[in-house]
N, C-alpha and C positions, 0 to 999 in steps of 0.2 A: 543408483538412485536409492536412496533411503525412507523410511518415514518414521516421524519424531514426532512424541508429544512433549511439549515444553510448556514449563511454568512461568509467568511472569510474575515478578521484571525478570525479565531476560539479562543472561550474564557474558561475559565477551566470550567464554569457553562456548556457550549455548552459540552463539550466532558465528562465529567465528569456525563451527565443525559442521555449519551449512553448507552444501552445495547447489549449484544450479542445478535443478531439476527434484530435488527433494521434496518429501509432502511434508507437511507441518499441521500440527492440531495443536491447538493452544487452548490454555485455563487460567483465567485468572481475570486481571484490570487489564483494560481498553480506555482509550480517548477516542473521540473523534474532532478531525482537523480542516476546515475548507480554509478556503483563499482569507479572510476577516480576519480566525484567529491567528494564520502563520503574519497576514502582513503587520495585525498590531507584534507581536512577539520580536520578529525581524527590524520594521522599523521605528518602532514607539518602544520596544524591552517592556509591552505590557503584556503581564501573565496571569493567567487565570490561577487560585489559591491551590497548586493541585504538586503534588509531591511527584517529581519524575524521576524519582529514585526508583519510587517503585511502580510509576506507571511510566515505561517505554516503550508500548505498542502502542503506535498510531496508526488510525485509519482514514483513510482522503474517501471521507463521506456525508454527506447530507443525510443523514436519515430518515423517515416518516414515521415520524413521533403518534401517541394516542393519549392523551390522559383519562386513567380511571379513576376515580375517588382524589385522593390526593399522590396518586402515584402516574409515574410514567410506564409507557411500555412500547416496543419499537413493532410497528408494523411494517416494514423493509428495510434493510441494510445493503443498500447495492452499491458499490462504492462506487468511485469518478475516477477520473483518470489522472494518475498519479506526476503527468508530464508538463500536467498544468502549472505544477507547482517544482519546478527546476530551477529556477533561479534562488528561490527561496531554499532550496532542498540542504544544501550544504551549511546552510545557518544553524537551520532549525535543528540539523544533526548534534552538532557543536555545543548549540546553545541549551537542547534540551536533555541532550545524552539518550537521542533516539533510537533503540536496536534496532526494531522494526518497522518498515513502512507495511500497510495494507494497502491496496489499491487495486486499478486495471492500468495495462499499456508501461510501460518502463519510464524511465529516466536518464536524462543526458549523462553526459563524462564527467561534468564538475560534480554533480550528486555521488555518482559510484566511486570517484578519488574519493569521497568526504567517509565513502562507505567504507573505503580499506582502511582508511586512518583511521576513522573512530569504531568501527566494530558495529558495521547495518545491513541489515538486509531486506529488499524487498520482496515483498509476499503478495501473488495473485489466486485472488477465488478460481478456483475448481471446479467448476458444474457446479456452483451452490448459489439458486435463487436468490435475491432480496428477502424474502419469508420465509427462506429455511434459516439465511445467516442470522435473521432477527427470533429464531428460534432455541437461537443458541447463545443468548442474552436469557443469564439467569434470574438478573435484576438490576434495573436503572440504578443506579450509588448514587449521582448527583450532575446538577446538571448548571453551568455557569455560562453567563451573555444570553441568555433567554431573550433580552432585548434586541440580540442582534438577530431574530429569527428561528427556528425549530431549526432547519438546513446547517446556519451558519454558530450556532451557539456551541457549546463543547461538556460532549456527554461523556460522561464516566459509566461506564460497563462493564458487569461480570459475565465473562463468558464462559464456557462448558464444553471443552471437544470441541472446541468453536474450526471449523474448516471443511476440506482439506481447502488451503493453500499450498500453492506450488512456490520454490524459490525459484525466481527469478534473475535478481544481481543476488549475487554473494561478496562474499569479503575478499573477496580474491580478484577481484575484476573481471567476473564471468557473468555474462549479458544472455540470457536464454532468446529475448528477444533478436538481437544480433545473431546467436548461433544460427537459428530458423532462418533470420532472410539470407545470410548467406549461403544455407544450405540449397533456400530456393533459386537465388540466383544461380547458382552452380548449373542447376537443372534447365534453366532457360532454352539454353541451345537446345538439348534434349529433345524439349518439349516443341518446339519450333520447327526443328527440321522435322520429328516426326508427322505434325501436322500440316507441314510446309508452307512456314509462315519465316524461312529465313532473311527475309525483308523487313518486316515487322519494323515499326519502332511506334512511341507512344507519340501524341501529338504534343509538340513545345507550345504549351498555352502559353511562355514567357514572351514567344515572337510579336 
């Protein structure tokens, strides 16, 4: 396990020397992404005026916006769970030239194929509150679909040591979440005969 500060945009060299389980601290341009902007972008090809050359870190977050004067400023950044958005995931890579996801909880197979082909990785917060993450937003840049909501519109962010995030998928087809539960399940029996529960099973709520 390593840990890396990286600048964005992120480069294939940068995401691609990722491993599962790696810390990551990042600087630079942020988006953020819910369900409205990936499904206009996916199914309508409408895009906010925003350069993804050099902004390819995205984050699968609603955030709680505040307005000061004439400026914004984020009072939590707790991101959503990045599983929601799976079907859409392999597009949105393709279409927008996305290194990194930000998120919680993983993503399916068609996402993590899309990840070795095009060079992505997903990144989960670390012990970092919604108020610390939003701490580490140095300044709102701008902000596009305001109409569609504070949660669902798409913020542009400069962040600072913004993390730690942990890798999750890498480029390589290495799943952290997968590793763990098969580690867990491994232990089952283990666990079972020592507390003598080798009967055990869960109830088929499908019956």
């Amino acid at each position: 396990m390593a840990t890396k500060r990286l600048t964005i945009p992120l480069s294939q060299e940068d995401v691609r020397g990722l491993k599962v389980g790696d810390i990551v601290y990042l600087d630079g341009l942020i988006y953020t992404a819910r369900s409205l902007f990936q499904l206009q972008v996916v199914e309508q090809d409408i895009l906010p005026p925003i350069d993804f050359s050099r902004l390819n870190v995205m984050v699968h977050i609603g955030p709680v916006m505040k307005k000061v004067g004439d400026s914004w400023m984020p009072v939590s950044m707790a991101p959503t769970s990045s599983i929601r958005f799976e079907k859409l995931g392999p597009t949105i890579i393709k279409k927008l030239g996305v290194r990194a996801f930000i998120g919680k909880t993983t993503m399916g197979e068609k996402t993590m194929q899309a990840m070795k082909e095009y060079g992505c990785v997903h990144l989960s917060v670390v012990g970092v509150m919604g108020n610390i993450f939003a701490k580490q937003v140095k300044r709102v840049v701008e902000v596009h679909n305001l109409e569609l909501g504070i949660p669902e519109a798409t913020w542009v962010m400069e962040v600072e040591n913004a993390g730690p995030f942990i890798v999750d998928i890498d480029t390589h087809g290495n799943n952290l979440f997968h590793q763990v539960n098969a580690e867990v399940e491994k232990r089952f029996d283990q666990v079972y005969e020592k507390y003598g529960l080798k009967d055990f099973a869960y109830t088929n709520v499908g019956a």
